[in-house]
MILOZA-230352 format. One record per residue: residue in three letters; x, y, z of N, C-alpha, C in turn. Coordinates in pm, 1 decimal. Example, Ala and Ser with C-alpha at 12.3 -4.5 7.8 and 13.67 -1.06 7.14 Angstrom:
// MILOZA-230352
SITE res      n_x      n_y      n_z     ca_x     ca_y     ca_z      c_x      c_y      c_z
SITE Ala   1319.0   -569.0    780.0   1230.0   -450.0    780.0   1320.0   -330.0    780.0
SITE Ser   1285.0   -225.0    708.0   1367.0   -106.0    714.0   1290.0      3.0    787.0
// end
This chain:
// MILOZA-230352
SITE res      n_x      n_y      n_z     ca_x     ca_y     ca_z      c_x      c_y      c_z
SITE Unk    324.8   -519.4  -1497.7    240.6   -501.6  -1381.7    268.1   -616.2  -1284.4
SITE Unk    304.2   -590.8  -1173.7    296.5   -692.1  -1032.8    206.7   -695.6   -941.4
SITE Unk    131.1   -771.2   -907.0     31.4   -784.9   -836.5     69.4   -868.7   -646.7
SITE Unk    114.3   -824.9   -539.0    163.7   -869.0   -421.4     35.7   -873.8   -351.6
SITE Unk    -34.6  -1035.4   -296.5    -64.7   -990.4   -164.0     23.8   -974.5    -30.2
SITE Unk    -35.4   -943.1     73.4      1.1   -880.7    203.2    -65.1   -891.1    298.3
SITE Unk    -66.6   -954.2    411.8   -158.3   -883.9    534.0   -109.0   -802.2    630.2
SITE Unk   -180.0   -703.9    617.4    -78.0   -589.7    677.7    -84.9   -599.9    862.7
SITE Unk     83.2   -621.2    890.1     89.9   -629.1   1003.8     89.8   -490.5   1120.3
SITE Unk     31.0   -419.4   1190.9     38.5   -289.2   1233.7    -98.7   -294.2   1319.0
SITE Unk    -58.5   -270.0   1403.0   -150.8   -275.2   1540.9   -318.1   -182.8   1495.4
SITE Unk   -263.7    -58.2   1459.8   -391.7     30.9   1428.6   -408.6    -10.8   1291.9
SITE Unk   -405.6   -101.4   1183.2   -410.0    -99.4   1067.3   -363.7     68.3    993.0
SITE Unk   -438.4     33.4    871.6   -400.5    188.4    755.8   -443.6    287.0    848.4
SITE Unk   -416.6    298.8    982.0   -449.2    496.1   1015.9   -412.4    598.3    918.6
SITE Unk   -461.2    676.8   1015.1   -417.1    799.6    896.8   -285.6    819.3    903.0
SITE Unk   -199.5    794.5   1038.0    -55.9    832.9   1045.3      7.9    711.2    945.7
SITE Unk     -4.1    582.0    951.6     21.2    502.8    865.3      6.8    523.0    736.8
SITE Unk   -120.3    567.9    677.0   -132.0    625.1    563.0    -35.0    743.3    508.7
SITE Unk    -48.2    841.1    615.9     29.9    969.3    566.6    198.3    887.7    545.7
SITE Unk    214.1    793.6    627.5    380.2    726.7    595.8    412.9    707.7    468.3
SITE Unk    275.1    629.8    416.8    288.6    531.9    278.0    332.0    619.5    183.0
SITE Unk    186.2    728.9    201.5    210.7    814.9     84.2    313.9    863.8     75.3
SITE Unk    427.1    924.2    174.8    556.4    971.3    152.4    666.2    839.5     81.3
SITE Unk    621.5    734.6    169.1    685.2    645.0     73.5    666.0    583.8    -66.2
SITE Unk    580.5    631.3   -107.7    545.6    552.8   -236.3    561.9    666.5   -301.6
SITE Unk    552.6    810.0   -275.9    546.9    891.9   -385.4    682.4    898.7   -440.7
SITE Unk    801.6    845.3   -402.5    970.0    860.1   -484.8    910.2    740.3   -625.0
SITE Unk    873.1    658.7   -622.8    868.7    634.3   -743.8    755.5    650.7   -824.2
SITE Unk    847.6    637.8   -964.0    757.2    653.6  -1136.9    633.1    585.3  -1109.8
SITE Unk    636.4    482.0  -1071.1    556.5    364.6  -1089.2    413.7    444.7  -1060.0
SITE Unk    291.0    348.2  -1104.6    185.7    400.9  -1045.5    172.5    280.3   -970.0
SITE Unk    120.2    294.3   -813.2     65.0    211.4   -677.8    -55.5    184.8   -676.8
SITE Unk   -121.9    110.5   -655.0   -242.9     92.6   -621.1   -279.8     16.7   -500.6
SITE Unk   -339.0     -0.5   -400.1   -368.3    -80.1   -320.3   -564.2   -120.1   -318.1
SITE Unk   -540.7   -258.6   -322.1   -683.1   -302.8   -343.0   -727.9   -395.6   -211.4
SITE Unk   -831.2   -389.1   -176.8   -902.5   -467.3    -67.6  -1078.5   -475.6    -86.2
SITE Unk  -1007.5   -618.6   -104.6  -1184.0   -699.0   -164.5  -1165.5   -632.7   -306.2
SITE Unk  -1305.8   -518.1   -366.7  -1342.4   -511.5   -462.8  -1319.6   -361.0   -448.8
SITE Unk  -1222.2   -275.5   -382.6  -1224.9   -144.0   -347.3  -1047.0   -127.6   -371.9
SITE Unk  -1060.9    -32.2   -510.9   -930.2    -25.2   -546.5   -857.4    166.6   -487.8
SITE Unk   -774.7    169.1   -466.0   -739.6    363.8   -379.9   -569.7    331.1   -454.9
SITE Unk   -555.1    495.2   -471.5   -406.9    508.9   -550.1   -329.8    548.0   -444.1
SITE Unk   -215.3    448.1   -436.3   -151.4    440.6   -334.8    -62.0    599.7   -310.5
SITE Unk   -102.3    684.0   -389.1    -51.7    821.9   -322.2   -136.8    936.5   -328.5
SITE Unk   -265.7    868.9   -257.4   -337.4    976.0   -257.2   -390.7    914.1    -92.5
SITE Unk   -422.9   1012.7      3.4   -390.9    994.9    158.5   -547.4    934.0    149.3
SITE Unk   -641.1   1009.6    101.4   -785.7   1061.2    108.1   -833.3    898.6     20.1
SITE Unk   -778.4    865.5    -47.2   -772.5    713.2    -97.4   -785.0    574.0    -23.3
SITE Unk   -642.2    634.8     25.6   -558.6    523.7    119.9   -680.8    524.3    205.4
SITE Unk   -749.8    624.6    310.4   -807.9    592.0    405.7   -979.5    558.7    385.6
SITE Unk   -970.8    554.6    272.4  -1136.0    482.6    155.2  -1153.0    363.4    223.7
SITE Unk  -1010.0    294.7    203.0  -1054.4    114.7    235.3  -1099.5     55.3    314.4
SITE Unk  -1043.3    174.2    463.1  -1033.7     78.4    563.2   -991.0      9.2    608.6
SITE Unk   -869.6    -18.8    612.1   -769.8   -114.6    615.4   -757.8   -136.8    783.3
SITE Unk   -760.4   -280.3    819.0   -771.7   -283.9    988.5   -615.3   -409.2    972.5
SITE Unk   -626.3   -427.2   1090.5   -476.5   -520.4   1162.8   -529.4   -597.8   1082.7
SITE Unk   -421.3   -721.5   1021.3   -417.1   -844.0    987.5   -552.9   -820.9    850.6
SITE Unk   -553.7   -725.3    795.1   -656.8   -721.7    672.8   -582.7   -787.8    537.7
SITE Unk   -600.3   -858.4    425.1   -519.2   -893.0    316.1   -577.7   -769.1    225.6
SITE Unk   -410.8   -733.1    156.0   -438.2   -643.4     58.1   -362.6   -701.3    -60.6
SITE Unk   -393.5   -657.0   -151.2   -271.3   -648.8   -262.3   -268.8   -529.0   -337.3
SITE Unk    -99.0   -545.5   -344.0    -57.1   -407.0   -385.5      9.2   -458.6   -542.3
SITE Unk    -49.7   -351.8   -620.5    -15.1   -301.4   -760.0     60.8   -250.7   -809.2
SITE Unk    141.1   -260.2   -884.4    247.6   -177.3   -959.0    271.3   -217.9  -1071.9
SITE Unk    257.9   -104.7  -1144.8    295.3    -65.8  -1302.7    338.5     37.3  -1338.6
SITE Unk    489.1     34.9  -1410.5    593.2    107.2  -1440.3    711.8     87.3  -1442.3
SITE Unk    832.8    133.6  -1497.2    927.0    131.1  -1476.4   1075.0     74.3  -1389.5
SITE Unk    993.9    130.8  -1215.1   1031.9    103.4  -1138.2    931.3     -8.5  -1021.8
SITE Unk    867.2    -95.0  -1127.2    797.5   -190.7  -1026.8    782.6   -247.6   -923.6
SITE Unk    939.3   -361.5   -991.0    976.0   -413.5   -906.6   1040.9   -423.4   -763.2
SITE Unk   1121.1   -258.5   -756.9   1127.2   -209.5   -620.5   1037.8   -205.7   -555.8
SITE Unk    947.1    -98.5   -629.9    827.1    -57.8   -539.7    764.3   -133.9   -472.7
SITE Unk    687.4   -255.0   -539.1    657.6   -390.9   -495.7    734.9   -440.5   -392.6
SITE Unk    821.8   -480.4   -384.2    951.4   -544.8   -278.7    922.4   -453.6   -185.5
SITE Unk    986.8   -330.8   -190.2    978.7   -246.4    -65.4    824.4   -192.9     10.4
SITE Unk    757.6   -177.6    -83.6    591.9   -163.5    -14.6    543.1   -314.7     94.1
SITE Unk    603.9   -401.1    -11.6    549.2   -570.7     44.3    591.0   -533.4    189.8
SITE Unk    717.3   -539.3    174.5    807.5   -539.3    343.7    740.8   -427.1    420.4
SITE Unk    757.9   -313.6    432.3    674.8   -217.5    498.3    560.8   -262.6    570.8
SITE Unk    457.8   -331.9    479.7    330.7   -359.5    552.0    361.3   -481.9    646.3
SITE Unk    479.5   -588.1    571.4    527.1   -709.3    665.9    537.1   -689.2    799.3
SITE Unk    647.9   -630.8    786.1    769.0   -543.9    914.6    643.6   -486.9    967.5
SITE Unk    542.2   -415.0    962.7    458.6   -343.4   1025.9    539.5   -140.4   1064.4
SITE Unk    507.5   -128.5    986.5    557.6     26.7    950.0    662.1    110.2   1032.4
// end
C-alpha cells in the first residue's frame, strides 16, 4: 500500500469534468485507488465518490494504492493532480 499526499493544482478543483477524467484514468489499473480528504475516504473510480469530497483548488489530498500495479498508479495519479489535469 502507498499512501501520496498532493495538493491538487486545477483552477475548478475535483469538478465533475475533472472527476469524470480521473475516473477514466485510474480505471486501466488492477490496483484499488482511493482518494482521502480530511476524514472522508471515495474510491477513486467511482465518479459519484470522487464528487463526495469536494475537492476545491489548492485542497491536500492523499491518494491510496493497493495492488499490484501501485506504484505506477501512485506516480502517475501524483503528477496529474501536480500538472493540474
Amino acid at each position: 500500500m502507498i499512501s501520496t499526499k498532493v495538493t491538487i493544482n486545477c483552477p475548478a478543483g475535483l469538478d465533475s469534468k475533472a472527476a469524470a477524467l480521473l475516473v477514466q484514468k485510474v480505471s486501466k489499473y488492477s490496483s484499488s485507488i482511493w482518494l482521502e480528504k480530511g476524514e472522508r475516504r471515495a474510491n477513486a473510480k467511482s465518479l459519484l465518490g470522487l464528487l463526495s469530497l469536494g475537492v476545491e483548488r489548492n485542497a491536500a489530498i492523499t491518494i491510496i494504492t493497493d495492488g499490484e500495479d501501485e506504484k505506477k498508479a501512485a506516480d502517475e495519479i501524483s503528477e496529474y493532480f501536480t500538472v493540474g489535469f
